[in-house]
N, CA, C and O atoms as CSV, one atom per row, in Angstrom:
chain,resi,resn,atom,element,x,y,z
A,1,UNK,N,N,-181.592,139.627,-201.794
A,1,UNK,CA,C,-181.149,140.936,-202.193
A,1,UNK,C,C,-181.024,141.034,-203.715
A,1,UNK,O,O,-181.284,142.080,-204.309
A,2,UNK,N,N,-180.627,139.941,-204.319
A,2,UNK,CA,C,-180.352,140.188,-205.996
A,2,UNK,C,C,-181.836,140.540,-206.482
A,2,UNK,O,O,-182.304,141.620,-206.841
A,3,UNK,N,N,-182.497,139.114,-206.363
A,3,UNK,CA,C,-183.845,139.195,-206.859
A,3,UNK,C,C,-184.596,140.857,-206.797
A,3,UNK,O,O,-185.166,141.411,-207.738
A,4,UNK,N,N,-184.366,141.475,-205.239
A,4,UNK,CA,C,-184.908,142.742,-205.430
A,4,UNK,C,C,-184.737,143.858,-206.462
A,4,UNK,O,O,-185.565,144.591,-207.003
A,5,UNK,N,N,-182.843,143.721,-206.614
A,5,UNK,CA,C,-182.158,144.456,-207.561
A,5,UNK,C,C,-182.456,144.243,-209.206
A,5,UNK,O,O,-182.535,145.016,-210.160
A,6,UNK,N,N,-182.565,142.977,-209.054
A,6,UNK,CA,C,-182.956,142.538,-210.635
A,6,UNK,C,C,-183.716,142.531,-211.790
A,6,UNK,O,O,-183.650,142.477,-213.018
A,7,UNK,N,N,-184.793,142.644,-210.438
A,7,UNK,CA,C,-186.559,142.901,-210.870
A,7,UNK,C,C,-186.571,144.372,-211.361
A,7,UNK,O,O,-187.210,144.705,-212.359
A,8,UNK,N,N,-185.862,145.210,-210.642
A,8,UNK,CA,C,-185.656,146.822,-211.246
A,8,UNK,C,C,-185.443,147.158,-212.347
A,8,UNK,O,O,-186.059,148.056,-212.922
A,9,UNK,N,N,-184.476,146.452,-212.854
A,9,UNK,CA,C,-183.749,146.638,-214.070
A,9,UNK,C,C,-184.433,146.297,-215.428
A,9,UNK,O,O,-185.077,145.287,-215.715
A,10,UNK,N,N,-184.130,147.415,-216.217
A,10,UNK,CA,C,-184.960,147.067,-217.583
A,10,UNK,C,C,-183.861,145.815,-218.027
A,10,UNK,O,O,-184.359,144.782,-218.473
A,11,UNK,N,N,-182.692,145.892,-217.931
A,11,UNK,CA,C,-182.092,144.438,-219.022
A,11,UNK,C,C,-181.454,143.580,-217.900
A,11,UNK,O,O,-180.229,143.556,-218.011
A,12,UNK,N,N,-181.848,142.995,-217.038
A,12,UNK,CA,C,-180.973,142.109,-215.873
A,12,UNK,C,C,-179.561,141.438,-216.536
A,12,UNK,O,O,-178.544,141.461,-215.843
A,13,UNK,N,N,-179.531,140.961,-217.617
A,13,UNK,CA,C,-178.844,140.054,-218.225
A,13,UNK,C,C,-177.534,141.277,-218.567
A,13,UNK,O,O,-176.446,140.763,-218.828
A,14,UNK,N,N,-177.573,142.521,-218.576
A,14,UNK,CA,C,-176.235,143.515,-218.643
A,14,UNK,C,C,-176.025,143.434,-217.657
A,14,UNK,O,O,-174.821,143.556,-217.432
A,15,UNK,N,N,-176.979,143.174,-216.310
A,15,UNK,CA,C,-175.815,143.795,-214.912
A,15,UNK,C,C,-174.800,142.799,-214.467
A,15,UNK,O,O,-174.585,141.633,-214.798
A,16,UNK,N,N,-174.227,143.634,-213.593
A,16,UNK,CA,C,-173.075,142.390,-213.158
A,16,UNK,C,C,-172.594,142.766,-211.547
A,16,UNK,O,O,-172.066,143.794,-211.125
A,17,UNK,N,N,-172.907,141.779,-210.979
A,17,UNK,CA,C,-172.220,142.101,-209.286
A,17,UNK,C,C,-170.937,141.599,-209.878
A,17,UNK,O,O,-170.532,141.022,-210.886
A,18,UNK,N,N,-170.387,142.235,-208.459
A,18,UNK,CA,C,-169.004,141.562,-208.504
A,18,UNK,C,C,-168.330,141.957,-206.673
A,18,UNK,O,O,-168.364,143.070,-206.149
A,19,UNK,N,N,-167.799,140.732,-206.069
A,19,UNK,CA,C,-167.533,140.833,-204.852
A,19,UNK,C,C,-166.463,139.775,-204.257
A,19,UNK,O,O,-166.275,138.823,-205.014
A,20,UNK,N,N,-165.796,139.755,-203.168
A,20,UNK,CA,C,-164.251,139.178,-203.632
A,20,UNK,C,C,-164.655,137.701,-202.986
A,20,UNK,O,O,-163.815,136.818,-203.158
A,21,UNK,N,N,-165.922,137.332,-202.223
A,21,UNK,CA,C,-165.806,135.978,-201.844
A,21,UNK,C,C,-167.539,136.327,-201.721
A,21,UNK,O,O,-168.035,137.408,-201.403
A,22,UNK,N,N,-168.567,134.509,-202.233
A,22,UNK,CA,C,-169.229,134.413,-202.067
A,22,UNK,C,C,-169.268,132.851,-201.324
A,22,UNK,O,O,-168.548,131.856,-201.396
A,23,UNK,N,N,-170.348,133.162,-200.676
A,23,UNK,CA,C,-170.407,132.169,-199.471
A,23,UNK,C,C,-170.942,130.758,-199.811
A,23,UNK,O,O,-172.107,130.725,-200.207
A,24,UNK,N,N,-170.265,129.575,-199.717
A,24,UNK,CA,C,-170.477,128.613,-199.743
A,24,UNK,C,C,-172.051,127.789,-199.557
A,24,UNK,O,O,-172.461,127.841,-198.398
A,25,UNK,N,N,-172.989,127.031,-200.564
A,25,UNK,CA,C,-174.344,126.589,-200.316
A,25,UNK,C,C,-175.066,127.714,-200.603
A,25,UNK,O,O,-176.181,127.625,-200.090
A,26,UNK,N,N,-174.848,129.113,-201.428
A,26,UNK,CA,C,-176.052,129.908,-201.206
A,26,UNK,C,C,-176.268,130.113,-202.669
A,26,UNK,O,O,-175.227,129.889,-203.286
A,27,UNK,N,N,-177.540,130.558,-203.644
A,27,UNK,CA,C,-177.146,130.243,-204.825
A,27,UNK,C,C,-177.483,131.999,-205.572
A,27,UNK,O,O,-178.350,132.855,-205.394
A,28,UNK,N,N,-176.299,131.875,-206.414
A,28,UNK,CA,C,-176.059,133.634,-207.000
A,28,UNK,C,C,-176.578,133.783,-208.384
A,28,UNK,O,O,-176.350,132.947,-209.258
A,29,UNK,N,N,-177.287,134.872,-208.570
A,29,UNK,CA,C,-177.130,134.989,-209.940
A,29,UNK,C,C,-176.416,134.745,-211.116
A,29,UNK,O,O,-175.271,134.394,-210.830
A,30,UNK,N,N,-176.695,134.801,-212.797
A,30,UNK,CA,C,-175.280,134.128,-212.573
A,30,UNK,C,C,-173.847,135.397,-213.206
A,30,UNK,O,O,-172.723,135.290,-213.697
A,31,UNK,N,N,-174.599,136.295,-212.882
A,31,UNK,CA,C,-173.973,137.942,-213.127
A,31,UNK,C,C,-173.149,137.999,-212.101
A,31,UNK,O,O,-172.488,139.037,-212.115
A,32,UNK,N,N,-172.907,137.243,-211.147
A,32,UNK,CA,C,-172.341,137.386,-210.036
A,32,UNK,C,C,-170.737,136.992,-210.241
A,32,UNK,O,O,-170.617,135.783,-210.444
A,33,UNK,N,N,-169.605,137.641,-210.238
A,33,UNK,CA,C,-168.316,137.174,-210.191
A,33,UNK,C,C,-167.420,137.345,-209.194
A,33,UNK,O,O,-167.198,138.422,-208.640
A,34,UNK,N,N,-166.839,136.193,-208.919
A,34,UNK,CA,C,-166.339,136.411,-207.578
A,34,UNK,C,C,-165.168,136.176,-207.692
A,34,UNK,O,O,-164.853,135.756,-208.806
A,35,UNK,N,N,-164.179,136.305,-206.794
A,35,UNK,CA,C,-162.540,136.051,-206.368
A,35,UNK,C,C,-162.477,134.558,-206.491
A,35,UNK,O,O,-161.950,133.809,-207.314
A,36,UNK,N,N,-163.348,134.324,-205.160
A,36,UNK,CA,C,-163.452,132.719,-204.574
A,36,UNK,C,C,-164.706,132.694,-203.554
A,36,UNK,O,O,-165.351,133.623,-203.068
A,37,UNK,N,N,-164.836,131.053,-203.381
A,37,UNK,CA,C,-166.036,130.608,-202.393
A,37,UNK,C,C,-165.741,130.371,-201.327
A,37,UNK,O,O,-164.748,129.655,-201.195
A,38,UNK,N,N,-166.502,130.885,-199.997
A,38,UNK,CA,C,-165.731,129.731,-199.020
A,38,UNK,C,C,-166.113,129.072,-198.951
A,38,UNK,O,O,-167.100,128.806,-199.637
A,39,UNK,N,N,-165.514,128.137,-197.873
A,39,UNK,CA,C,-165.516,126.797,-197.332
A,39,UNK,C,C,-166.340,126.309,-196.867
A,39,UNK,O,O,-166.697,125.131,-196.898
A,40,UNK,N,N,-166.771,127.234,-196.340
A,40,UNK,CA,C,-168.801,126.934,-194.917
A,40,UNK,C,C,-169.126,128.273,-195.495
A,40,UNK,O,O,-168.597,129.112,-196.223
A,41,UNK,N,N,-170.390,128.062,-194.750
A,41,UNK,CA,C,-171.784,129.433,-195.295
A,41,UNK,C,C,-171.371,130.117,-193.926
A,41,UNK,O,O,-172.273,130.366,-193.126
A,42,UNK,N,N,-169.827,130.490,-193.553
A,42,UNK,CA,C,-170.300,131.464,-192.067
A,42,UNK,C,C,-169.818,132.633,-193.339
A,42,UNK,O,O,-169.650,132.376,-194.531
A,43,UNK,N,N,-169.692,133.745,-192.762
A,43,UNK,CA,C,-169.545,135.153,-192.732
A,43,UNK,C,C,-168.226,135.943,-193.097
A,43,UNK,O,O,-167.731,136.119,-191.983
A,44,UNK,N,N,-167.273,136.589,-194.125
A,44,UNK,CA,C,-165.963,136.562,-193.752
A,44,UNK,C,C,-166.236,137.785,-193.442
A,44,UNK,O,O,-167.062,138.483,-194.029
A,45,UNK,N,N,-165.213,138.287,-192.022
A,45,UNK,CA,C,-165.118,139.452,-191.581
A,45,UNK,C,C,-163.598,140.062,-191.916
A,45,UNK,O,O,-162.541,139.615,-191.471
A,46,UNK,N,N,-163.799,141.425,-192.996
A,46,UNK,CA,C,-162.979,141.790,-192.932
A,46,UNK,C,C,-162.510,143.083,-191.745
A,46,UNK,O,O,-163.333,143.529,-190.946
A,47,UNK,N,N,-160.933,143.611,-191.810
A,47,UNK,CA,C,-160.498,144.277,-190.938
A,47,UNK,C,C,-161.210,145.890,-190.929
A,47,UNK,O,O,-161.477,146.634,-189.986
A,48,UNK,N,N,-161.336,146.011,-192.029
A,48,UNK,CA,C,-162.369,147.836,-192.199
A,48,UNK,C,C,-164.385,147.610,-191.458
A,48,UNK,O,O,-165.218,148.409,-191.029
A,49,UNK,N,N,-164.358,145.732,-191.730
A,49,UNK,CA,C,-165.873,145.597,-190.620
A,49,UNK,C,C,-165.650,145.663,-189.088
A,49,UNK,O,O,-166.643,145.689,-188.360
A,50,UNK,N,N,-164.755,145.685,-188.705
A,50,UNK,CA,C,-164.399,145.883,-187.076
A,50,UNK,C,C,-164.806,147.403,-186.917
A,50,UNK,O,O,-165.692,147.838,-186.181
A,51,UNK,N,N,-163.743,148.325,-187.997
A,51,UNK,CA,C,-163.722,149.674,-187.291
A,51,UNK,C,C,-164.978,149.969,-187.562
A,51,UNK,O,O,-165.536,150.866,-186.931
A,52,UNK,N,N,-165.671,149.217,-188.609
A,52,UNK,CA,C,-167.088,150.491,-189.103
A,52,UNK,C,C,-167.907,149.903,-187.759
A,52,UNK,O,O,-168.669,150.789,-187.370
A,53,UNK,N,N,-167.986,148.899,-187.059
A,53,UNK,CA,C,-168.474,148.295,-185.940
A,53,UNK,C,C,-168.492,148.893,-184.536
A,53,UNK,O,O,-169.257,148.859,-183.572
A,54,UNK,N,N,-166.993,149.613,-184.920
A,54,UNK,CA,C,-166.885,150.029,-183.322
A,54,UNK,C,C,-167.742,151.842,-183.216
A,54,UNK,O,O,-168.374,152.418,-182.330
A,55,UNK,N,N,-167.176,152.330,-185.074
A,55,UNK,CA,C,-167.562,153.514,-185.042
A,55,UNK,C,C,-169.109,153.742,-185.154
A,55,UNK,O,O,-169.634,154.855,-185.152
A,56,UNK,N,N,-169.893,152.335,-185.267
A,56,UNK,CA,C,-171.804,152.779,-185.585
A,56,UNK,C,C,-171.959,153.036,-183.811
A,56,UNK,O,O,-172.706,153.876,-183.310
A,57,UNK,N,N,-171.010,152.038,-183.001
A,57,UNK,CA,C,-171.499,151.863,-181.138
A,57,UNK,C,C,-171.091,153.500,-181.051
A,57,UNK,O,O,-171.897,153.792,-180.167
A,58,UNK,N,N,-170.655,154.308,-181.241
A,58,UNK,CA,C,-169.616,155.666,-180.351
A,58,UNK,C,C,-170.894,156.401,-180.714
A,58,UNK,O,O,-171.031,157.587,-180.415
């Protein structure tokens, strides 16, 4: 996903992600700033991904 975003951009080196946990073993740009890493490469699910989950099934 970065690489796609990156390639767009006339100056890559101004942008900046930013997201509250990146996943353990995967490797980020280095625009990327995070909270923290986890522990294993699973998935963190937060509580607002349940409801948007239940509301895509209705």
């Amino acid at each position: 996903m970065f690489k796609k975003i990156i390639s767009k951009v006339d100056e890559p080196s101004k942008l900046v992600f930013v997201t509250l946990f990146a996943r353990c073993g995967k490797k980020y740009p280095k625009q990327l700033i995070y909270a923290a890493k986890t522990k294993s490469s699973g998935y963190v699910v937060f509580p607002w991904d349940k409801l948007e989950f239940q509301r895509s099934r209705d």
